[in-house]
C-alpha positions as CSV (number, residue, x, y, z in Angstrom):
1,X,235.2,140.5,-345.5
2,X,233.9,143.8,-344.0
3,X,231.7,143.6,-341.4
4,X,228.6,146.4,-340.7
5,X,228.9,149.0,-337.6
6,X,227.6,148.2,-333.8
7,X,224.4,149.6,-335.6
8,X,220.9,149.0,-333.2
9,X,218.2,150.1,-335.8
10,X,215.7,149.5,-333.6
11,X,216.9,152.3,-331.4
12,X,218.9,154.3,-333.7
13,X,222.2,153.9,-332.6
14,X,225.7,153.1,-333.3
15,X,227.5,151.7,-330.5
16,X,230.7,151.3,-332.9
17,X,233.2,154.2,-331.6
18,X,234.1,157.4,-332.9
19,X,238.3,158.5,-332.0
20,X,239.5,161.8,-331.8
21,X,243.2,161.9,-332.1
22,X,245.0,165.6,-330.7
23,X,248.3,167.2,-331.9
24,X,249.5,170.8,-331.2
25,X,247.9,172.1,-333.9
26,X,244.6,171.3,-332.0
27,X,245.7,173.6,-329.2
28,X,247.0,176.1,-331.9
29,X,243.9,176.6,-333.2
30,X,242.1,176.8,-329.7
31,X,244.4,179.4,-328.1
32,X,245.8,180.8,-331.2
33,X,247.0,184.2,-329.1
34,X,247.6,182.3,-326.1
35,X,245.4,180.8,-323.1
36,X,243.6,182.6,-320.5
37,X,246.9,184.6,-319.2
38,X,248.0,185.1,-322.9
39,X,250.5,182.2,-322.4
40,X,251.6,181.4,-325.2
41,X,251.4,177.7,-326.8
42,X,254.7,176.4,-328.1
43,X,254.8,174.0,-331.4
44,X,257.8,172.4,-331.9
45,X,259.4,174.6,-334.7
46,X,259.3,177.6,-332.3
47,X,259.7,175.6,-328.7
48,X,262.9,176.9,-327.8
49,X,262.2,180.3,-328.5
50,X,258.7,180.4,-326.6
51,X,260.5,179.3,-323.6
52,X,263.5,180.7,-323.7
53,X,265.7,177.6,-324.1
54,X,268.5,179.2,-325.5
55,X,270.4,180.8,-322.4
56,X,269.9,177.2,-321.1
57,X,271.4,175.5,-324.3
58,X,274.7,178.2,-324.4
59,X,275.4,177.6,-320.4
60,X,276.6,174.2,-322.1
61,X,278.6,175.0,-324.7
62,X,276.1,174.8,-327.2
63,X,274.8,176.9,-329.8
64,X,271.2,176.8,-331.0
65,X,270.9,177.7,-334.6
66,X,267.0,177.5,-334.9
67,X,266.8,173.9,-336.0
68,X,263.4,172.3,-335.0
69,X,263.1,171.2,-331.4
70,X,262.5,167.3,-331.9
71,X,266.0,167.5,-333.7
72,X,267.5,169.3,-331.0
73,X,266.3,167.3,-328.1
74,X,267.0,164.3,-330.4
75,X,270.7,164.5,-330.6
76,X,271.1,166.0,-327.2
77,X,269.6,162.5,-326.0
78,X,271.5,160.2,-328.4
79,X,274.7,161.5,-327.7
80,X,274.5,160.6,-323.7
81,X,276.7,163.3,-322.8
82,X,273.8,166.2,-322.0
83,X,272.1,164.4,-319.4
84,X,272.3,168.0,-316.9
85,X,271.3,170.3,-320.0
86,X,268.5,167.0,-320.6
87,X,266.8,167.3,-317.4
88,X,267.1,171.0,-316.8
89,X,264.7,171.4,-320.5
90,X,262.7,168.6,-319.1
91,X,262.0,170.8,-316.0
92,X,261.6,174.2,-318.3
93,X,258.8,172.7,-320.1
94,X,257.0,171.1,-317.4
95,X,257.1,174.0,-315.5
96,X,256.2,176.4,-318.7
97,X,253.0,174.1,-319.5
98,X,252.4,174.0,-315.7
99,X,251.0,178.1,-315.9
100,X,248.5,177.5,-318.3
101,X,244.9,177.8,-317.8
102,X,241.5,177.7,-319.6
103,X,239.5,181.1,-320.1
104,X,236.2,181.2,-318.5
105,X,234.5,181.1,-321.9
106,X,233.8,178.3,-324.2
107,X,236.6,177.0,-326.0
108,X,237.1,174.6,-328.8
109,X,238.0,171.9,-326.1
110,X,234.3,172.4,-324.5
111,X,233.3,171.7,-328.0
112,X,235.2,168.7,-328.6
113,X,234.9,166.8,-325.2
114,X,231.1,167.7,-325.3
115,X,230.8,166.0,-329.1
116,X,231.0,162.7,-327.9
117,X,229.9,159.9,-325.7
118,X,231.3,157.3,-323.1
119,X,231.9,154.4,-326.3
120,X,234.4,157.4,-327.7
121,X,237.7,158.3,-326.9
122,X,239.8,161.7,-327.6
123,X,243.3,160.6,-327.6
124,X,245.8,163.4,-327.1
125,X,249.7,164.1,-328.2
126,X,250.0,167.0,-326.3
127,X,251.8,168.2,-322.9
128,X,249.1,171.2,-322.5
129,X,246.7,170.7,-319.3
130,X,243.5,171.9,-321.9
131,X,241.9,168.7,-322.5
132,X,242.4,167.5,-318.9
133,X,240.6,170.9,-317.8
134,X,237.7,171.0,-320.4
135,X,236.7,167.2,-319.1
136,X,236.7,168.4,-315.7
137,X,234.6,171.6,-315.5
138,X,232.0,169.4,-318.3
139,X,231.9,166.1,-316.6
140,X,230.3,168.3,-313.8
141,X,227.3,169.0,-315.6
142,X,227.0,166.2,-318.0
143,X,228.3,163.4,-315.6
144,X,231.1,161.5,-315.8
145,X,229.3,158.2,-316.9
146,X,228.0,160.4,-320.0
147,X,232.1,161.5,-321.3
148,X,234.3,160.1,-323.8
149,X,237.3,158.6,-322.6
150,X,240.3,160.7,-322.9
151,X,243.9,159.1,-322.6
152,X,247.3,160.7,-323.0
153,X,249.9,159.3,-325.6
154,X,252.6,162.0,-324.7
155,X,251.8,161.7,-320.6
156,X,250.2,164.9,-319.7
157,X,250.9,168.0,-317.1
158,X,247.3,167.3,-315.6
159,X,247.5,163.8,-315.2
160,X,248.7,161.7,-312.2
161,X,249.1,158.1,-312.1
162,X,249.8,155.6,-309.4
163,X,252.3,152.5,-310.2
164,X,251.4,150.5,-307.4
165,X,247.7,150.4,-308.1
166,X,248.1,150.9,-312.0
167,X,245.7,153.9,-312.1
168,X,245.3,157.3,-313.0
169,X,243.6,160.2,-312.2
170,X,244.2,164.3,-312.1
171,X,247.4,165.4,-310.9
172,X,246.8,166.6,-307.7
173,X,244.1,164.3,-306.3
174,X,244.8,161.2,-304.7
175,X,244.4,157.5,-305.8
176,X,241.2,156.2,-304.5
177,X,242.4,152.7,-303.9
178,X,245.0,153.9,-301.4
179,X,244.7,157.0,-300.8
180,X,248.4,158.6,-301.8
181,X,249.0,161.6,-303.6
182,X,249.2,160.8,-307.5
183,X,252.7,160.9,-309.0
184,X,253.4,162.8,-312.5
185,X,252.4,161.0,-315.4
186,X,256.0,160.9,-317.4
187,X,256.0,163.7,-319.8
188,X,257.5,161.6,-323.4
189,X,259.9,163.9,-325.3
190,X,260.3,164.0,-329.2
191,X,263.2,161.5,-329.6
192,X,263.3,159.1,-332.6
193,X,263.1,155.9,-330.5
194,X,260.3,156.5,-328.4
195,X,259.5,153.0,-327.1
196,X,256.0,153.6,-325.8
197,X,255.3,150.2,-324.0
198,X,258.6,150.7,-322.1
199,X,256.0,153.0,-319.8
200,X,253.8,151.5,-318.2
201,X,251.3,154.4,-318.1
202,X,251.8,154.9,-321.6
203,X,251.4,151.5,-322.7
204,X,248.2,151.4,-320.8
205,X,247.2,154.6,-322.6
206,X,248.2,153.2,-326.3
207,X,246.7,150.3,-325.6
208,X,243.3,151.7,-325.0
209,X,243.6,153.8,-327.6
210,X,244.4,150.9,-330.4
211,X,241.3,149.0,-328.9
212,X,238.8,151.9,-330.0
213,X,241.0,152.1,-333.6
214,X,240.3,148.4,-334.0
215,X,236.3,148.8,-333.8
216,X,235.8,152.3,-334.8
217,X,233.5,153.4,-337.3
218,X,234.7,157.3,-337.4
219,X,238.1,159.1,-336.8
220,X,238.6,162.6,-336.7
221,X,242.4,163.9,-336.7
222,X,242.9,167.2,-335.0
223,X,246.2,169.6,-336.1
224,X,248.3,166.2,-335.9
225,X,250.5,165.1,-339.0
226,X,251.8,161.9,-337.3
227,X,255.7,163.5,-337.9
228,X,258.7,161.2,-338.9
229,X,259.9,161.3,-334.9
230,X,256.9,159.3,-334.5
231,X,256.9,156.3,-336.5
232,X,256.3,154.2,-333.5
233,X,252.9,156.0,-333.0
234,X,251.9,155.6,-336.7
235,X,252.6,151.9,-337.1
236,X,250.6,151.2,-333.2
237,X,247.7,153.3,-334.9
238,X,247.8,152.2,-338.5
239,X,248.2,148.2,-337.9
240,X,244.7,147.8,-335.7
241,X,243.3,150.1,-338.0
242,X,244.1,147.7,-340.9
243,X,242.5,145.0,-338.5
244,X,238.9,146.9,-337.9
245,X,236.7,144.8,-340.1
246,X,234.4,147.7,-340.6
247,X,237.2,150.4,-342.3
248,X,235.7,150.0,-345.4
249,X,233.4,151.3,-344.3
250,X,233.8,153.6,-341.9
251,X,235.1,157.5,-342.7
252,X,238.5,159.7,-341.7
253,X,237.8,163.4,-341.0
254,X,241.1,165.7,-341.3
255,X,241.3,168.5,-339.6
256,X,244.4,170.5,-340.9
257,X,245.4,173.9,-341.9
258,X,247.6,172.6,-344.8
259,X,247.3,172.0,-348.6
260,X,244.4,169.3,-348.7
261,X,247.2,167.2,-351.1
262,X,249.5,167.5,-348.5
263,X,247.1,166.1,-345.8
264,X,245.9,163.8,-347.9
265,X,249.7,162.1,-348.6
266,X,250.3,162.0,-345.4
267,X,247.0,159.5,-344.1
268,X,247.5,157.6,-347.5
269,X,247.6,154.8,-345.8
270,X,244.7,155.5,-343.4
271,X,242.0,156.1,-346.3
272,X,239.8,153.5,-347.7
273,X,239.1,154.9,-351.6
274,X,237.0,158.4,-351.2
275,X,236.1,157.8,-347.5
276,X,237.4,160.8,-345.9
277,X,236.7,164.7,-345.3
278,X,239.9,167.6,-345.1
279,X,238.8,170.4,-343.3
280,X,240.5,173.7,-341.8
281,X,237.6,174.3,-339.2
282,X,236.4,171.9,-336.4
283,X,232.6,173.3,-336.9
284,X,232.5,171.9,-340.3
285,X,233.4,168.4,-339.2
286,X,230.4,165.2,-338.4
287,X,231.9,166.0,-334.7
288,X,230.1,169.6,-334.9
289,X,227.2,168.8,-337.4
290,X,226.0,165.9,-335.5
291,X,227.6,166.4,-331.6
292,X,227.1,163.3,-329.7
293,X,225.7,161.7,-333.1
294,X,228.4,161.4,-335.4
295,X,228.4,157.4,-336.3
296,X,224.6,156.8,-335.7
297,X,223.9,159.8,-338.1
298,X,226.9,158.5,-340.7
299,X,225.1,155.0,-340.3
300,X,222.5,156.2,-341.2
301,X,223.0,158.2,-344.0
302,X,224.8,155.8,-345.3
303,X,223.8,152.4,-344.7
304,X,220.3,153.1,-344.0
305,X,219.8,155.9,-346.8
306,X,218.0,158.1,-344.1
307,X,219.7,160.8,-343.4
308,X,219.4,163.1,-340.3
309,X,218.9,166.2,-340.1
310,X,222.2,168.5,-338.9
311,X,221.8,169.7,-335.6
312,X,224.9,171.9,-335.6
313,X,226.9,172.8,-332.5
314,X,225.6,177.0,-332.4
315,X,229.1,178.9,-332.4
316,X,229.9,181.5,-329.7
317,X,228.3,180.3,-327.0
318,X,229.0,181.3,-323.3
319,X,230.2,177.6,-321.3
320,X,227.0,177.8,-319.4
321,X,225.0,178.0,-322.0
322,X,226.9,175.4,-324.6
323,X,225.9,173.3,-321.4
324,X,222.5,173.9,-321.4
325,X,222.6,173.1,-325.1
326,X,224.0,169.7,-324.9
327,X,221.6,168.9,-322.0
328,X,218.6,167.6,-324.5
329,X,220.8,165.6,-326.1
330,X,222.6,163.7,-323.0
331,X,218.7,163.5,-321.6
332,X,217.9,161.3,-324.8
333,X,220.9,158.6,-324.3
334,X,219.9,157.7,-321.1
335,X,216.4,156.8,-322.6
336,X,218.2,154.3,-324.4
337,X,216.7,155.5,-327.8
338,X,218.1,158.2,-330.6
339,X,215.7,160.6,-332.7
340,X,217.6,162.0,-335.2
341,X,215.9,164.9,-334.1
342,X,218.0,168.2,-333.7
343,X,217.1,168.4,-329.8
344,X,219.7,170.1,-329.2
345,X,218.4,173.2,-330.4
346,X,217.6,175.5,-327.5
């Protein structure tokens, strides 16, 4: 039996969540010429050639005949007898994805972590340190009480985490409980097995993740197609999403530079009947329409048959002033009531 949304009426908002899932093609689409340095971002059909893998690969006795990096990596591990050539890619990438930096601008991950509010989440696939850096220099001027959550389903370059006191924090800081240097959060490589819970990071991170799935009322998927080296990750996402009691009525956005049939196949089994949206641009998404309102202004379009009016995140924006844009907006949350009014207009 479905069940409504966490929907106050009285106040206007919907305390059910909204999830942001991440792949590369999310950073793709970011950085598409590269970050602030012109670094390049790899995807995993060009990997070894943005690094430079393959002098590494032929010191071995190897030869790399362009075959996708997942498939690569994947035998190399399953045969057991690479463990050298193993660890000395591990290192390449972590040190490759270690130079990259944010440009002072606005970027598409300002955007994104500036959409949403403390009940959401932005769940990431990806190694980049982009996500990790957009939260930072924004929780600063928003506060931190007034971000989504972000967690890392792939461990993350930015992220440190401390086993003894089962927390994490940014890489270089130090745990707050006692006081030692963060370790690296375990970068997991594309390997058909990935065993997720066998990390106890990572299971902490999935875990989180499934609880927002369970009770969401929106998801948004960002450049990720969920790719057959990751069944694991499909089955953890789609079984609590078959539990959330309010799917039927909730909605899927699709963000994907693919044939819309294609996308479309491939979240099948996500999608109740028509509920869903394929788009190739983040500013056409709820996310951007409605930033920070997303469910309460699907609620209430839907549910309520009073729609709001958009209040659309203004493109090209200069960080400070995206900021200052946002700023009405935060202002109204902590009054406990929402308008519907496009205050974020400046």
């Amino acid at each position: 039996m479905p069940t409504l949304p966490q929907l106050d009426i009285k106040n206007n908002c919907n305390h059910s969540p909204h999830v942001l899932v991440l792949g590369a093609g999310a950073s793709l689409a970011a950085f598409p010429n590269g970050d602030q340095n012109g670094v390049k971002l790899p995807l995993m059909n060009n990997l070894v050639e943005v690094l430079g893998l393959e002098p590494l690969i032929a010191k071995h006795g190897l030869k790399y005949d362009g075959e996708n990096f997942e498939s690569t990596y994947d035998t190399l591990v399953n045969s057991g007898k690479y463990g050298e050539l193993v660890s000395e890619i591990d290192e390449a990438i972590e040190n490759y994805f270690k130079k990259m930096s944010l440009p002072e601008e606005a970027t598409l991950y300002d955007y994104m972590v500036l959409s949403l509010r403390d009940k959401d989440i932005i769940a990431s696939f990806n190694w980049d340190p982009f996500l990790a850096k957009a939260f930072q220099r924004n929780m600063n001027v928003v506060g931190f009480e007034h971000m989504p959550q972000i967690v890392f389903l792939h461990g993350n370059i930015e992220i440190g985490v401390c086993h003894s006191c089962k927390t994490k924090g940014w890489r270089y800081n130090d745990c707050s409980k006692c006081q030692r240097q963060f370790s690296p959060s375990k970068l997991l490589y594309p390997v058909s097995q990935k065993n997720y819970s066998k990390d106890q990071f990572l299971d902490s991170e999935w875990k989180n993740l499934q609880h927002h799935i369970q009770h969401a009322y929106f998801i948004t998927v960002f450049g990720y197609s969920a790719p057959v080296t990751d069944v694991e990750a499909r089955k953890l996402m789609l079984d609590v999403w078959n539990e959330n009691t309010t799917r039927e009525l909730a909605q899927i956005d699709l963000i994907d530079i693919k044939e819309k049939e294609e996308v479309k196949s491939n979240w099948k089994d996500f999608i109740v009947r028509e509920h869903y949206f394929i788009q190739n641009d983040f500013f056409n998404t709820y996310l951007a329409v409605h930033p920070r309102r997303s469910c309460d202004a699907f609620a209430m379009a839907t549910l309520q048959q009073q729609p709001w009016e958009d209040n659309r995140f203004p493109k090209g924006l200069t960080l400070k002033k995206l900021q200052e844009w946002i700023i009405p907006l935060v202002e109204e949350e902590k009054e406990g009531r929402l308008s519907g009014d496009p205050c974020g207009n400046a």
